[in-house]
N, C-alpha and C positions, 0 to 999 in steps of 0.2 A: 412320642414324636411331638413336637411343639408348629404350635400354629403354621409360624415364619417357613420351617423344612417341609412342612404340610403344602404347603402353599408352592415352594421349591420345585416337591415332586410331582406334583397337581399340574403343573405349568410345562415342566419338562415332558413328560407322559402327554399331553392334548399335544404339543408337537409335535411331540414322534407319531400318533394316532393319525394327527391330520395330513401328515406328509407318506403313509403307508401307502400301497395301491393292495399290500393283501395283508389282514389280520385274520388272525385263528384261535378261536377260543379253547383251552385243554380245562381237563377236570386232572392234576395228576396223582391224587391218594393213588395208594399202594407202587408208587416207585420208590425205590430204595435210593441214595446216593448214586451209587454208583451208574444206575441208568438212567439218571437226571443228570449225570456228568455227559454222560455217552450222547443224550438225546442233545445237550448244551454242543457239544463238541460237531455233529453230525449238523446242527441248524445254522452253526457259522462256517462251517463249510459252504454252505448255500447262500451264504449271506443274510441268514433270518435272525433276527434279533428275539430272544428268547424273555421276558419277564414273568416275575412270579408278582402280579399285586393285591392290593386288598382292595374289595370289592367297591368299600364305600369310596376309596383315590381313583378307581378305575373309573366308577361311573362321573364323577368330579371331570375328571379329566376328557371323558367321553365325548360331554357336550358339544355339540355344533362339530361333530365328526363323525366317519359314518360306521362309528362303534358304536353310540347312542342308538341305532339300531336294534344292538344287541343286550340292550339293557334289562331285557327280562332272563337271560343267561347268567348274569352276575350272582350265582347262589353257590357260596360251596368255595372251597379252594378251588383259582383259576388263575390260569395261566396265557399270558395272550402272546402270540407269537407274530412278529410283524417282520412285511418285507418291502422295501424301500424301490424295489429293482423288476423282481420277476412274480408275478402276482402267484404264480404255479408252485414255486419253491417250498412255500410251507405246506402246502397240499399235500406236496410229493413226500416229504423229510417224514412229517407228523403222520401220516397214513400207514408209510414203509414202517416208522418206529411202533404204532400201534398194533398192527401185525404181529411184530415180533414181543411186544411188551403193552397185552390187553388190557392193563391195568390204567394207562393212558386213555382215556378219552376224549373225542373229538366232541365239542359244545356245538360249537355254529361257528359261523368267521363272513366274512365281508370282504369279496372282493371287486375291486376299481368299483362298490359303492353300491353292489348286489348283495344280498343279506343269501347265504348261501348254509343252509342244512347237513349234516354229519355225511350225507349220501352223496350229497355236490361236492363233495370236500372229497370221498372218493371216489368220485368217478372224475373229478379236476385231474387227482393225482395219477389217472391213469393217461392221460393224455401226456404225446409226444413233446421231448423238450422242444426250441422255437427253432432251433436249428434242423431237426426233425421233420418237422410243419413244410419249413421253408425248401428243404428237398422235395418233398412228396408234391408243392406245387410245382416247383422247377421240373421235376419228371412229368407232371401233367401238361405241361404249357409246351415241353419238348417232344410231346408224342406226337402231336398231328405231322411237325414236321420229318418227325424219323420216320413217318408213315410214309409220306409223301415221298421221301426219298430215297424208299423203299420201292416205291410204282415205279418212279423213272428208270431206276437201275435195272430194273426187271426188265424191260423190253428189251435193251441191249443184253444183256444176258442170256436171254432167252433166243433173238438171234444169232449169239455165238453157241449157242448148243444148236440152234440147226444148221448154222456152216460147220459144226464139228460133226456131225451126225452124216451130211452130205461126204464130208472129206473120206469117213470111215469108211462109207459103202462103196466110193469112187476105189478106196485104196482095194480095199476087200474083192471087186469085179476085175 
């Protein structure tokens, strides 16, 4: 590769790095094609952008991003997995694939600007998508009220079971 393209992909890469809210570093020796098609195929479902680069263009590009963080990871084939959108996405994708294909390794990854360990990366992927999140408050914020409107009902309720109870024993005498 010659300087000028050097320079090309150098410049194109610190954009995409700098406009990520979540990168994910992989190690992927021992995947075959075919599961580097499958795990490509599965990460643009979710919208993640998948690259294979070399270390010394990664770290080039790094600078003043908060990949540069992860600059002591850069050893070894690596693969950075970037998401534009939902910081959680590549968490989920890269952890579910790892599972299934241990051969994938999780480095470290950065998300919205937090340098985050193979461990944070699963237990990220465990958590609820934001639609998920966003019910579980909407059910919390609707409790007091269904509580409450559970008190009121009760006492008319509970007077119509002693006018029905009255009515029974009147009928029954």
């Amino acid at each position: 590769m010659k300087r000028a393209e050097k320079k090309e992909v150098v410049d194109a890469l610190h954009e995409k790095f700098s406009k990520a809210k979540a990168l994910v570093l992989t190690d992927f020796r021992g995947l075959n094609t075919s599961a580097m098609h499958k795990l490509r195929g599965q990460l643009r479902e979710a919208s993640v952008e998948y690259r294979v680069v070399k270390n010394t263009l990664m770290s080039m590009a790094s600078d003043g991003t908060d990949l540069a963080l992860l600059k002591d990871c850069f050893s070894g084939p690596s693969a950075v997995a970037l998401s534009y959108d939902d910081p959680i996405a590549p968490a989920k994708v890269l952890t579910k694939f790892s599972e299934e294909h241990p051969a994938l390794e999780l480095k470290a990854g950065v998300v919205e600007g937090r340098v985050v360990d193979p461990e944070s990366i699963k237990r990220l992927a465990r958590l609820p998508s934001r639609e998920g999140l966003l019910a579980q408050l909407l059910s919390v914020l609707n409790g007091p009220a269904r509580s409450l409107m559970m008190v009121f009902s009760g006492v008319p309720r509970s007077f119509l079971g002693v006018l029905h109870a009255i009515k029974e024993q009147k009928e029954s005498a």
